[in-house]
C-alpha positions as CSV (number, residue, x, y, z in Angstrom):
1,X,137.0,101.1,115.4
2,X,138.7,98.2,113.2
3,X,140.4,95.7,114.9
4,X,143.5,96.9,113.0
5,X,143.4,99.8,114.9
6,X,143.8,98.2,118.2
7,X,146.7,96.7,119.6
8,X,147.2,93.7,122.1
9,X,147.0,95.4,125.2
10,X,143.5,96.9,124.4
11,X,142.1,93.8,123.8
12,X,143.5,91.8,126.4
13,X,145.5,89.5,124.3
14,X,149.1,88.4,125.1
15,X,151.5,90.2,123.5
16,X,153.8,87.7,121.2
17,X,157.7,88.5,121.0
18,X,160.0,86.3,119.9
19,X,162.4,86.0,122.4
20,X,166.2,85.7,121.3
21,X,168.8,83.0,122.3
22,X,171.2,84.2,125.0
23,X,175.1,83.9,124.1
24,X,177.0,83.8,127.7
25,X,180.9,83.2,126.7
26,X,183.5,82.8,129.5
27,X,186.5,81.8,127.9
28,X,187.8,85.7,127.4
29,X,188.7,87.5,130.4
30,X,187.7,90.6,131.5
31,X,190.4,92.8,130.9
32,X,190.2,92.1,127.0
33,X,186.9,93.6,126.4
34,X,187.1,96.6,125.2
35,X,187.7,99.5,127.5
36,X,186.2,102.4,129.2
37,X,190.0,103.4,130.0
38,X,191.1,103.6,126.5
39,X,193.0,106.9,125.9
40,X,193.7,108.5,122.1
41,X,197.3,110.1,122.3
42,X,197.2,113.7,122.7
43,X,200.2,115.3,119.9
44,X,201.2,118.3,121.4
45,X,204.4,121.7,120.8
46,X,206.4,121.3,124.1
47,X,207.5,124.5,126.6
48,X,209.3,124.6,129.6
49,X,210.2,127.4,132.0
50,X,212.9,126.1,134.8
51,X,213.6,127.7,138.2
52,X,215.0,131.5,138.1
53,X,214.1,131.8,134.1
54,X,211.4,134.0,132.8
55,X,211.7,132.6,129.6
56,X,210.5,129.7,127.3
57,X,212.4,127.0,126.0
58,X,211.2,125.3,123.4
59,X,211.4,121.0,123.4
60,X,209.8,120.1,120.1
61,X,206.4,118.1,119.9
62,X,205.4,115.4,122.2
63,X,202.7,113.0,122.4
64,X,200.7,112.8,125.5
65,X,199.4,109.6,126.9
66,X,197.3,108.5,130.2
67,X,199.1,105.2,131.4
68,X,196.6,103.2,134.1
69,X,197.9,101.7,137.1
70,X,195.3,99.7,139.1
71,X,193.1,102.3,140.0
72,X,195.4,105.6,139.8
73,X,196.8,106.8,136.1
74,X,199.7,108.9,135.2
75,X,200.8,111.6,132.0
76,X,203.4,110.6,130.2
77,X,204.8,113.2,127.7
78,X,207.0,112.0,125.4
79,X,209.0,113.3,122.4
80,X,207.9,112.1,119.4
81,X,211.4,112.3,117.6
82,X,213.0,110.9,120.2
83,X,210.5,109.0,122.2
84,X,212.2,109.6,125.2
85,X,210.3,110.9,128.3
86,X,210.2,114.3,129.1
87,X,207.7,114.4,131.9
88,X,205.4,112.5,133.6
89,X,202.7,113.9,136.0
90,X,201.0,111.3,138.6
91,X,199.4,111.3,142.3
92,X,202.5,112.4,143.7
93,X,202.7,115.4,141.5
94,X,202.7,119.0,143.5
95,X,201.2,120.4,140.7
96,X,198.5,123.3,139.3
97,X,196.8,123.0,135.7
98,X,195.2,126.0,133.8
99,X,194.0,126.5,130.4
100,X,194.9,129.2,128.9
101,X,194.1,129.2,125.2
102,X,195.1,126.1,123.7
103,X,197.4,125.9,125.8
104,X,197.4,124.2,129.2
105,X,200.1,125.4,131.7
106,X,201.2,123.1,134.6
107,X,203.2,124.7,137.6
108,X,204.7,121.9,138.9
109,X,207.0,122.0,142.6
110,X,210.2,120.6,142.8
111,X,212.1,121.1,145.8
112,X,210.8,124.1,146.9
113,X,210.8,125.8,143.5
114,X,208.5,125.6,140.5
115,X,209.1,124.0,137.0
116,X,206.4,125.3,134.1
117,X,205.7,123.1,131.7
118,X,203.7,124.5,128.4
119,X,201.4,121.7,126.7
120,X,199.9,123.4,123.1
121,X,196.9,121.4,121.5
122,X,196.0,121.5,118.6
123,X,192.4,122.2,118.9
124,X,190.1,123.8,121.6
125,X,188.7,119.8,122.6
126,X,192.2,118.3,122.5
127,X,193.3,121.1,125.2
128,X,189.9,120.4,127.2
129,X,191.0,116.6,127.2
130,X,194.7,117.5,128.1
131,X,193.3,119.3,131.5
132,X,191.0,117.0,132.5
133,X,193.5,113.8,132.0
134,X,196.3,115.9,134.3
135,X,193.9,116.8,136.6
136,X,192.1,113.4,137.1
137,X,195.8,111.8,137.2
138,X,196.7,114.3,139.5
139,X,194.1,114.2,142.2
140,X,195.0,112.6,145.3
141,X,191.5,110.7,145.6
142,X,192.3,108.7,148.5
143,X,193.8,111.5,150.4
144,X,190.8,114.0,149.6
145,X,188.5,111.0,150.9
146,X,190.6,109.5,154.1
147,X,191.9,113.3,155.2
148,X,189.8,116.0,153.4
149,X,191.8,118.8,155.2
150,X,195.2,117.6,154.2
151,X,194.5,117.3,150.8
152,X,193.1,121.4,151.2
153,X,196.0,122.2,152.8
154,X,198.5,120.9,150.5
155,X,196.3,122.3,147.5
156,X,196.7,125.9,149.2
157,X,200.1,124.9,149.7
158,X,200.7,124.3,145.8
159,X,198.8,127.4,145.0
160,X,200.3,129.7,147.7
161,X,203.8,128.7,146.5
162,X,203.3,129.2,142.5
163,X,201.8,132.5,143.0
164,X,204.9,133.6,144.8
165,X,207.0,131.9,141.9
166,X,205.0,134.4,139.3
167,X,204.9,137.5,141.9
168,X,209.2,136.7,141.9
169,X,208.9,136.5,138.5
170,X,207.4,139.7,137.6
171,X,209.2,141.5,139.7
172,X,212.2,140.3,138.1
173,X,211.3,141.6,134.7
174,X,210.0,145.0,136.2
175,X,213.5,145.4,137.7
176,X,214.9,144.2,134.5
177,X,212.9,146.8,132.4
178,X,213.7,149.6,134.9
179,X,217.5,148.7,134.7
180,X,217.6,148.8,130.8
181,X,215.2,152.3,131.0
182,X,217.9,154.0,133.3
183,X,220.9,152.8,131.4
184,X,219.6,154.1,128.0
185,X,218.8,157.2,130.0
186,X,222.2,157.4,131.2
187,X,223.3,157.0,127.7
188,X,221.3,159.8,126.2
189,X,222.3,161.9,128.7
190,X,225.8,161.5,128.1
191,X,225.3,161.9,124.4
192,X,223.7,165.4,124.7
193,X,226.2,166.5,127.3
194,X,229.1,165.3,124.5
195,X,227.7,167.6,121.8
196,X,227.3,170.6,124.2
């Protein structure tokens, strides 16, 4: 074997490196380096469904951003012709987030009944990011932590009451599609008796 072929640590020679100067600066503070918290706008197409409606209303597009607080974060959606805030979404939310789609649909309580809110991405990621931001703005951290069993109980709470909000609201639209059926029976009925 060459000695070309063998390195430092075969032949018991210290290993050389050069070593670089250290640059320790501590005239910036903290906060200005760049951040781990740093949240790209969200654009998003707007829905909402209030109390006793079965249907949509459309609000126009919104941007979505994650606002940090100390240690807790809130949504903010706001209307991008406008700028005005439409809703925001924090701790003290009584909420419940699903994807559906590119969509993601948060039922949200307010006194006793439920608000829908409709949040369309544009893409498959953007919707993935939209959930997880709501949900982690969402979470009651301290409360899951200090009093695990509260926090389950109010989650069942949430889910127990927007369930009920969508059984009322089917049932609604059955009754509402059964009303229509037996007045255009009625109707036809009427009309063949007529031309008897």
């Amino acid at each position: 074997m060459s000695d070309m072929d063998e390195d430092a640590v075969m032949t018991g020679t210290p290993l050389q490196v050069p070593e670089a100067p250290v640059m320790v600066t501590y005239d910036q503070p903290a906060s200005s380096a760049p951040s781990s918290r740093e949240f790209k706008d969200i654009q998003v197409k707007v829905h909402v469904r209030r109390p006793e409606r079965d249907s949509w209303v459309y609000l126009g597009r919104a941007l979505v951003s994650q606002e940090f607080m100390g240690q807790s974060s809130r949504v903010v959606v706001r209307s991008m012709s406008s700028g005005k805030v439409l809703v925001v979404f924090g701790e003290v939310s009584d909420l419940q987030a699903e994807k559906r789609g590119n969509f993601v649909v948060i039922g949200c309580i307010e006194g006793g009944s439920v608000v829908s809110w409709s949040l369309n991405a544009l893409n498959n990621s953007e919707t993935l990011r939209l959930l997880a931001s709501v949900e982690l703005a969402c979470y009651r951290c301290s409360l899951a932590v200090i009093d695990p069993r509260t926090h389950s109980k109010i989650r069942r709470r949430i889910e127990r009451t927007i369930k009920e909000d969508r059984r009322r609201r089917h049932r609604r639209r059955k009754d509402h599609d059964a009303m229509i059926d037996a007045f255009s029976r009625q109707h036809l009925d009427e009309d063949v008796e007529s031309n008897s």
